[in-house]
Structure formats: structure tokens, C-alpha cells
Chimera marker file (.cmm) of the C-alpha trace (Angstrom):
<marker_set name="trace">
<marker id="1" x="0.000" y="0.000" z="0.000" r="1" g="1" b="0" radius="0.5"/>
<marker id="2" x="1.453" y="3.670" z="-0.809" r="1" g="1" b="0" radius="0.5"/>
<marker id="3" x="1.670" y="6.035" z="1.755" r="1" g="1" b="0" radius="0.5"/>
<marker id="4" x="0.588" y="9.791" z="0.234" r="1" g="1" b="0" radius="0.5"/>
<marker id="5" x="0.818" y="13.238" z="2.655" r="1" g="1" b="0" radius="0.5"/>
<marker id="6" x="1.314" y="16.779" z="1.718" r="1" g="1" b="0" radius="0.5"/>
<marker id="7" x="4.319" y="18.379" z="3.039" r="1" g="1" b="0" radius="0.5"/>
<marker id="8" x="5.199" y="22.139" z="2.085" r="1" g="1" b="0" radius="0.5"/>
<marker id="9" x="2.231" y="22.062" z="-0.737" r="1" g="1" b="0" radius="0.5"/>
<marker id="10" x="3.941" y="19.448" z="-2.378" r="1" g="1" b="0" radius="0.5"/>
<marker id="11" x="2.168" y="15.702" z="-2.473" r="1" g="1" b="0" radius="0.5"/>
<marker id="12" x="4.950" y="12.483" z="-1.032" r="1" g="1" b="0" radius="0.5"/>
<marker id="13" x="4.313" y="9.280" z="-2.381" r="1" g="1" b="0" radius="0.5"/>
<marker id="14" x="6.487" y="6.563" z="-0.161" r="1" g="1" b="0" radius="0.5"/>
<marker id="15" x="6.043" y="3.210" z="-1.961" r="1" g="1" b="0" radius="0.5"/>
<marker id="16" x="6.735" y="0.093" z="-0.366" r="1" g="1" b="0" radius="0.5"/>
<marker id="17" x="9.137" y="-2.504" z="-1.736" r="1" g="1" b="0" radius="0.5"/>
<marker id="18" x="10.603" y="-5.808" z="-0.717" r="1" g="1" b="0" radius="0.5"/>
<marker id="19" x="13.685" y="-4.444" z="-0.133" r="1" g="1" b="0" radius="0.5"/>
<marker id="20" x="12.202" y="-1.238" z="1.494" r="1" g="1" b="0" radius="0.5"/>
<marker id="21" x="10.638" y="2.384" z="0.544" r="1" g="1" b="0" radius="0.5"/>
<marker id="22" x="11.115" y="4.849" z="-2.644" r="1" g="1" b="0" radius="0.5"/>
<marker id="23" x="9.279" y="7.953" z="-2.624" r="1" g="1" b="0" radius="0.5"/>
<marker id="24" x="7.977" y="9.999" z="-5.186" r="1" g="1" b="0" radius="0.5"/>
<marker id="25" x="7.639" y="13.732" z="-4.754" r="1" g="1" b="0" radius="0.5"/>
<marker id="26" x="5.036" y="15.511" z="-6.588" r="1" g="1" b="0" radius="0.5"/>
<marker id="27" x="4.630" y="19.246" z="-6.913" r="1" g="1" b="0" radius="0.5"/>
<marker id="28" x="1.215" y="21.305" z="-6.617" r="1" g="1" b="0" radius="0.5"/>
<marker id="29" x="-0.019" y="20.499" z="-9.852" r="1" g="1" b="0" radius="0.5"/>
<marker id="30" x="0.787" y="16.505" z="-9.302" r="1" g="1" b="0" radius="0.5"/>
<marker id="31" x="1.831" y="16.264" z="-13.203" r="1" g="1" b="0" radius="0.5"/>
<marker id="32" x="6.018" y="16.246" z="-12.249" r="1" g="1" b="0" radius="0.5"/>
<marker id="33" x="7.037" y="13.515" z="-10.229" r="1" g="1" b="0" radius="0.5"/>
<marker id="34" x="10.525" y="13.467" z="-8.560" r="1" g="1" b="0" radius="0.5"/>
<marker id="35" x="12.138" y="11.158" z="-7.085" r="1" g="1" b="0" radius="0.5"/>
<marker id="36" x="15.649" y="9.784" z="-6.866" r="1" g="1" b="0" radius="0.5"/>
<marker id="37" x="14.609" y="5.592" z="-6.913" r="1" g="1" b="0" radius="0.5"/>
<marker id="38" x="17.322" y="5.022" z="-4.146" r="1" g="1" b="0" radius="0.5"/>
<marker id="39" x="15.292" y="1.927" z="-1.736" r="1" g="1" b="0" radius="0.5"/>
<marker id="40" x="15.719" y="3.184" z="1.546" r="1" g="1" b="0" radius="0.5"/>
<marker id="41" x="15.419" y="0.328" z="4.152" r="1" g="1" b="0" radius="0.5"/>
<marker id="42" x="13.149" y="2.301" z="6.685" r="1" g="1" b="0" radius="0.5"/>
<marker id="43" x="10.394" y="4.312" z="5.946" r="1" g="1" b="0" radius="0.5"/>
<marker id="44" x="11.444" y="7.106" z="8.014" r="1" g="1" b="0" radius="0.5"/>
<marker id="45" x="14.710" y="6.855" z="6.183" r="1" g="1" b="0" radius="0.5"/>
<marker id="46" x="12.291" y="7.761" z="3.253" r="1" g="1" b="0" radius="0.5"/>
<marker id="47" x="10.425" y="10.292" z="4.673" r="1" g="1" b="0" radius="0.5"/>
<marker id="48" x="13.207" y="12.296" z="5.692" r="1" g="1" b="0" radius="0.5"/>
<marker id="49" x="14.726" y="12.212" z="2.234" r="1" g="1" b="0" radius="0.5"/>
<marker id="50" x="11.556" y="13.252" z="0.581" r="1" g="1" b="0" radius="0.5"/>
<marker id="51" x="11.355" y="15.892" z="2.901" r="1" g="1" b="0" radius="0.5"/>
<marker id="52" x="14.792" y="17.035" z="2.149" r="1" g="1" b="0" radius="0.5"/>
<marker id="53" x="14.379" y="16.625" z="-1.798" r="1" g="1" b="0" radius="0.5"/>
<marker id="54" x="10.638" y="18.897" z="-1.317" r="1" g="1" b="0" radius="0.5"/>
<marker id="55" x="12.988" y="21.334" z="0.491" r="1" g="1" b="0" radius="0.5"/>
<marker id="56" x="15.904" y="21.702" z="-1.838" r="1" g="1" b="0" radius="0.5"/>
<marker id="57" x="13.511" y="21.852" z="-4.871" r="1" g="1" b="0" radius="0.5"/>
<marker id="58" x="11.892" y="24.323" z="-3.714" r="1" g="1" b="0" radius="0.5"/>
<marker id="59" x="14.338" y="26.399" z="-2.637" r="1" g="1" b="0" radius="0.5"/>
<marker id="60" x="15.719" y="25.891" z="-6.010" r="1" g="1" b="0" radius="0.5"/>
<marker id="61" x="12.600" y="26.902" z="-8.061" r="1" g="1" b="0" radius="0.5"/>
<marker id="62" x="12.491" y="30.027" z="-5.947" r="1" g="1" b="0" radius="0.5"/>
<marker id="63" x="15.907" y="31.064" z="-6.615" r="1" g="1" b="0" radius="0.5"/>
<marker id="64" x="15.543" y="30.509" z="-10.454" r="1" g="1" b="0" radius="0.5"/>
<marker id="65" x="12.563" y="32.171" z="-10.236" r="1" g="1" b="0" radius="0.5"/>
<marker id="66" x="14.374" y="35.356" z="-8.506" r="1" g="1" b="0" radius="0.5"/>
<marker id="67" x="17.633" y="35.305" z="-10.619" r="1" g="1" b="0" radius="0.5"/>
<marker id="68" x="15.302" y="34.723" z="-14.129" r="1" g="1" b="0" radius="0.5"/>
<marker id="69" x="13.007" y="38.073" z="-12.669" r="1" g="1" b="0" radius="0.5"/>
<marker id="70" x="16.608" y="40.121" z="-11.916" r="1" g="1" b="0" radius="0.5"/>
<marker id="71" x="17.867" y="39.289" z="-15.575" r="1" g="1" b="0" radius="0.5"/>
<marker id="72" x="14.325" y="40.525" z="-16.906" r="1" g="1" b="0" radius="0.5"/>
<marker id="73" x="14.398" y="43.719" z="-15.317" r="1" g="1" b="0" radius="0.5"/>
<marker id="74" x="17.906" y="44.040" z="-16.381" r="1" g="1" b="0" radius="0.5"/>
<marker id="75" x="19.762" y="43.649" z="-12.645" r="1" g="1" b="0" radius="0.5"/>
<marker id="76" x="22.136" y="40.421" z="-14.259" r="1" g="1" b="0" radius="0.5"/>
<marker id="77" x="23.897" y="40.438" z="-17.629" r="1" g="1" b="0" radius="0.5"/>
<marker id="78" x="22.890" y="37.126" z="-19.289" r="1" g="1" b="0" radius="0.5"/>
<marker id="79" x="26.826" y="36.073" z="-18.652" r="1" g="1" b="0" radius="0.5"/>
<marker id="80" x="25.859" y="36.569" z="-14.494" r="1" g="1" b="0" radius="0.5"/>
<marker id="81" x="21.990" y="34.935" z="-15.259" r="1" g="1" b="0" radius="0.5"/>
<marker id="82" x="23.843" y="31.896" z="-17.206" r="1" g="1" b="0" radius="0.5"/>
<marker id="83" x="26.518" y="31.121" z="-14.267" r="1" g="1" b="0" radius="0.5"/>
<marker id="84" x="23.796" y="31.747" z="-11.439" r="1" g="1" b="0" radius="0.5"/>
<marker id="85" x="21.401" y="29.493" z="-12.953" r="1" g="1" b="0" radius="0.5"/>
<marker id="86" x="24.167" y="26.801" z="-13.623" r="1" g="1" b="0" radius="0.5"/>
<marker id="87" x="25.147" y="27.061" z="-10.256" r="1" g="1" b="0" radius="0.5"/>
<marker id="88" x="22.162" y="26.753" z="-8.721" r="1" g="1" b="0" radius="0.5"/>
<marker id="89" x="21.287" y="23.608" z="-10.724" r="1" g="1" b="0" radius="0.5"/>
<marker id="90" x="24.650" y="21.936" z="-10.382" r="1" g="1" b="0" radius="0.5"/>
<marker id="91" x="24.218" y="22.165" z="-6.338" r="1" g="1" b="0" radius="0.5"/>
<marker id="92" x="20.767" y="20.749" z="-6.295" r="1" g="1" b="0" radius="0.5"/>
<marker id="93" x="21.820" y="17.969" z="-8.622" r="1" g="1" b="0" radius="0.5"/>
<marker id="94" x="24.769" y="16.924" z="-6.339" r="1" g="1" b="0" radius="0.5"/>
<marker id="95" x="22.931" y="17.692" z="-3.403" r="1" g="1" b="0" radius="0.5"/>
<marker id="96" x="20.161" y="15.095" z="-4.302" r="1" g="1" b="0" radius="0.5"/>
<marker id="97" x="22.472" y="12.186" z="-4.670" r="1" g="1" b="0" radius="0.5"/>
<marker id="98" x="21.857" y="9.683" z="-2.128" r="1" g="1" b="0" radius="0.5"/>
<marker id="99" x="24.473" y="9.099" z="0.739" r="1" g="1" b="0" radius="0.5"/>
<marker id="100" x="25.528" y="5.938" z="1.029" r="1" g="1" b="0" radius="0.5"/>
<link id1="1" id2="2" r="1" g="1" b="0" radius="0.2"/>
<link id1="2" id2="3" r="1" g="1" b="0" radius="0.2"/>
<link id1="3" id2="4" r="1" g="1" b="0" radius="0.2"/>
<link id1="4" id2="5" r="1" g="1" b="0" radius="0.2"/>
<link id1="5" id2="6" r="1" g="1" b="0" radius="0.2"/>
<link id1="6" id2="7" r="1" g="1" b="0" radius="0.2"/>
<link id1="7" id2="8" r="1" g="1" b="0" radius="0.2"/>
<link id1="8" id2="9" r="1" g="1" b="0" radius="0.2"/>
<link id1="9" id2="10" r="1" g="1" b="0" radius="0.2"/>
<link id1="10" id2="11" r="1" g="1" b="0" radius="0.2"/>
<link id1="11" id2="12" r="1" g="1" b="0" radius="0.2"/>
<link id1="12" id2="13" r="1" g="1" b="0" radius="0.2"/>
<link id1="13" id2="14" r="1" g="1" b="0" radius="0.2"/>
<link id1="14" id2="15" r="1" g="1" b="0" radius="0.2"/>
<link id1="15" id2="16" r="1" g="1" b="0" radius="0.2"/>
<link id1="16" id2="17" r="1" g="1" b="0" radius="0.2"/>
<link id1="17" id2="18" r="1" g="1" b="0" radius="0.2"/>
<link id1="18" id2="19" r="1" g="1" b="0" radius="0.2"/>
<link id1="19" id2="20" r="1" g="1" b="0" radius="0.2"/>
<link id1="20" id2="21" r="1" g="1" b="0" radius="0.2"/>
<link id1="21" id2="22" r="1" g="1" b="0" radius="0.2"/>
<link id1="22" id2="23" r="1" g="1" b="0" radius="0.2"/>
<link id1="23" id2="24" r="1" g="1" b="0" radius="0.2"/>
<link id1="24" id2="25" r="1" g="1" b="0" radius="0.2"/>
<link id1="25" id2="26" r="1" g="1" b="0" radius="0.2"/>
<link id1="26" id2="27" r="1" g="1" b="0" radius="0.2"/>
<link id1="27" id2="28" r="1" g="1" b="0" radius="0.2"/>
<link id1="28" id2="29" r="1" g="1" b="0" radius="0.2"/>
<link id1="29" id2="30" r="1" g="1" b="0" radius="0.2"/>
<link id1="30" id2="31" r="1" g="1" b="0" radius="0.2"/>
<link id1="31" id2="32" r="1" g="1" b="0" radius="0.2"/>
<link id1="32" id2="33" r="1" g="1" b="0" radius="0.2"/>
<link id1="33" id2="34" r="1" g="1" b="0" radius="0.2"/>
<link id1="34" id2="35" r="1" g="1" b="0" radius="0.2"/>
<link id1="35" id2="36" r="1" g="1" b="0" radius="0.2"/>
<link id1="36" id2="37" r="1" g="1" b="0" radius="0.2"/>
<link id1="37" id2="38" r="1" g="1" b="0" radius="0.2"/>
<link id1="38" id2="39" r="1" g="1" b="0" radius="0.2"/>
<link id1="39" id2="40" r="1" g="1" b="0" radius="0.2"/>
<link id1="40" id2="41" r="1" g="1" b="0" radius="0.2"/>
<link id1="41" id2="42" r="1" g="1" b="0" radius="0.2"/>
<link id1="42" id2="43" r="1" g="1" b="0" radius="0.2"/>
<link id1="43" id2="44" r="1" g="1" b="0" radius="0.2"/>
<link id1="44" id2="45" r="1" g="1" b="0" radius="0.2"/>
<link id1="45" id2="46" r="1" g="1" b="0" radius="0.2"/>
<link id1="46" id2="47" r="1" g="1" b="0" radius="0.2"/>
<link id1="47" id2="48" r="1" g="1" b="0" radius="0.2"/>
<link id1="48" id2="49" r="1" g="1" b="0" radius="0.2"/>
<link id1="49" id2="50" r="1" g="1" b="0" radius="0.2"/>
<link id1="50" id2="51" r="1" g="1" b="0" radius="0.2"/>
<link id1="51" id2="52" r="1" g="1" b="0" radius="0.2"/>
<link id1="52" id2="53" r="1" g="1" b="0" radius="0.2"/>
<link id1="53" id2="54" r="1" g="1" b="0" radius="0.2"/>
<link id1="54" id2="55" r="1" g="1" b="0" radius="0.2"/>
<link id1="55" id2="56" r="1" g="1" b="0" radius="0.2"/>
<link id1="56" id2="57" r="1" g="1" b="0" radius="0.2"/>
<link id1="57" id2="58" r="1" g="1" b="0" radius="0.2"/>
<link id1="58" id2="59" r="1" g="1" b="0" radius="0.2"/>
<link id1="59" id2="60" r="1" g="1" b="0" radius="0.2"/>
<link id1="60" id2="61" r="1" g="1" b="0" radius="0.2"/>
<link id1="61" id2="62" r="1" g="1" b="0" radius="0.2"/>
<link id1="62" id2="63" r="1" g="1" b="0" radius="0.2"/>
<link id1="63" id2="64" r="1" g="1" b="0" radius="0.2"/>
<link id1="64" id2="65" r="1" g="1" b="0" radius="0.2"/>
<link id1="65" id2="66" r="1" g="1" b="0" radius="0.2"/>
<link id1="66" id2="67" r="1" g="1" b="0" radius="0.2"/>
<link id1="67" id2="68" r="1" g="1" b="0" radius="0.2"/>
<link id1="68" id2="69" r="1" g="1" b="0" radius="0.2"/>
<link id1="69" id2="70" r="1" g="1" b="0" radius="0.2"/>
<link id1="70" id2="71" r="1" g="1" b="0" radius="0.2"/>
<link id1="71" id2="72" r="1" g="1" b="0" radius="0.2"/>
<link id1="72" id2="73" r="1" g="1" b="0" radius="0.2"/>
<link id1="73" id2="74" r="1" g="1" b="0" radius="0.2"/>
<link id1="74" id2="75" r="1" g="1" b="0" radius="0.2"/>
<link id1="75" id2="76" r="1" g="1" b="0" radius="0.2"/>
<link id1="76" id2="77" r="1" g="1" b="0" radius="0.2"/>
<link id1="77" id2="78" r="1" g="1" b="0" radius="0.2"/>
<link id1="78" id2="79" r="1" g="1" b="0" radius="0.2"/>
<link id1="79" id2="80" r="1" g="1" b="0" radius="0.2"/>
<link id1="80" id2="81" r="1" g="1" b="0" radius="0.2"/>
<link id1="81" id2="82" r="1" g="1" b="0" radius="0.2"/>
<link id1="82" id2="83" r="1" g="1" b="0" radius="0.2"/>
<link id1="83" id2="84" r="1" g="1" b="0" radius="0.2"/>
<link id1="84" id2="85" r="1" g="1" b="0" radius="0.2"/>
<link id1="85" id2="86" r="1" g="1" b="0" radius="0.2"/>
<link id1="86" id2="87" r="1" g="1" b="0" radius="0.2"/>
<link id1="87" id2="88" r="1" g="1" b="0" radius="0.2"/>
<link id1="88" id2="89" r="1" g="1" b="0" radius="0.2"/>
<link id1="89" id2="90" r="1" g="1" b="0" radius="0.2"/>
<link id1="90" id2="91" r="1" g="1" b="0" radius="0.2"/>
<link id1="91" id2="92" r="1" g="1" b="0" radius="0.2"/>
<link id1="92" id2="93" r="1" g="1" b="0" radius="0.2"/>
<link id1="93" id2="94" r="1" g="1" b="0" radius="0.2"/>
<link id1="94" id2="95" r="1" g="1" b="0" radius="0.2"/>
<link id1="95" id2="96" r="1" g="1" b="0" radius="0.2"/>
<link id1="96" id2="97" r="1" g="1" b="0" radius="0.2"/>
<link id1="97" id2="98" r="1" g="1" b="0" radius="0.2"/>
<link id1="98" id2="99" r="1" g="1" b="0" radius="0.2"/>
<link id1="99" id2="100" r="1" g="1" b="0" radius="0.2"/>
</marker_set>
């Protein structure tokens, strides 16, 4: 049976396997899923990583939301826009590896 709860607007799915619990984290309008597929042995192991992937991609939709509003009204060159933006996405793609 999947567990489902909203946490920070955002809808986690924790899915039970034989070797333990994924989760799926879905945003407000439920039509992207992310998740990272790592099986994590407990559920609360899973919970807490959901909760840490809701945070981080959040945090990171907000920023590229800010830095793409700051280019627009002409704050960053598109040089300073390019390098924040790749920044930004770099850290939240390393930052949502599992540890093992």
C-alpha cells in the first residue's frame, strides 16, 4: 500500500518494496514527479529524504525564479543569469544524490 501526505504544498508518495521504501515527490499540480529511486530500508529513512528533496527543490525553483526576474528587469547580464542558474542547478543535482 502507498503512503501519500502533503508536506510544504507538495504531495509524497512513499512506496513500499521488498527491499524497502522509494518515494515519489510531486509538486502542486501533481503532473512532475521526482524522485531519486534510491530503496531506503526504513520508511522514516524515506520520509526524511523526501522531505529534504521537497525542500531543496523548492528552494531551487524560488531562486531561479528570482535570478530569471533580476535578468528581466535588467539587474544580471545574461553572462551573471547563465553562471547563477548553472550554479544553482549543479548544487541541487549533487545535493540530491543519495548518501551511502
Amino acid at each position: 500500500m502507498k503512503w501519500k501526505y502533503l508536506y510544504h504544498g507538495w504531495l509524497i508518495e512513499l512506496i513500499p518494496l521488498p527491499q524497502g521504501y522509494v518515494f515519489k515527490c510531486w509538486m502542486p499540480d501533481e503532473q512532475i514527479g521526482i524522485s531519486n529511486y534510491h530503496v531506503y530500508p526504513q520508511i522514516c529513512d524515506a520520509i526524511r529524504a523526501a522531505r529534504k528533496r521537497v525542500q531543496l527543490e523548492s528552494t531551487s525553483l524560488s531562486l531561479m525564479r528570482f535570478l530569471d526576474e533580476s535578468y528581466k528587469n535588467h539587474y544580471l547580464s545574461s553572462k551573471e543569469h547563465l553562471a547563477l542558474v548553472s550554479s544553482v542547478f549543479d548544487f541541487t543535482i549533487s545535493a540530491n544524490k543519495p548518501k551511502i
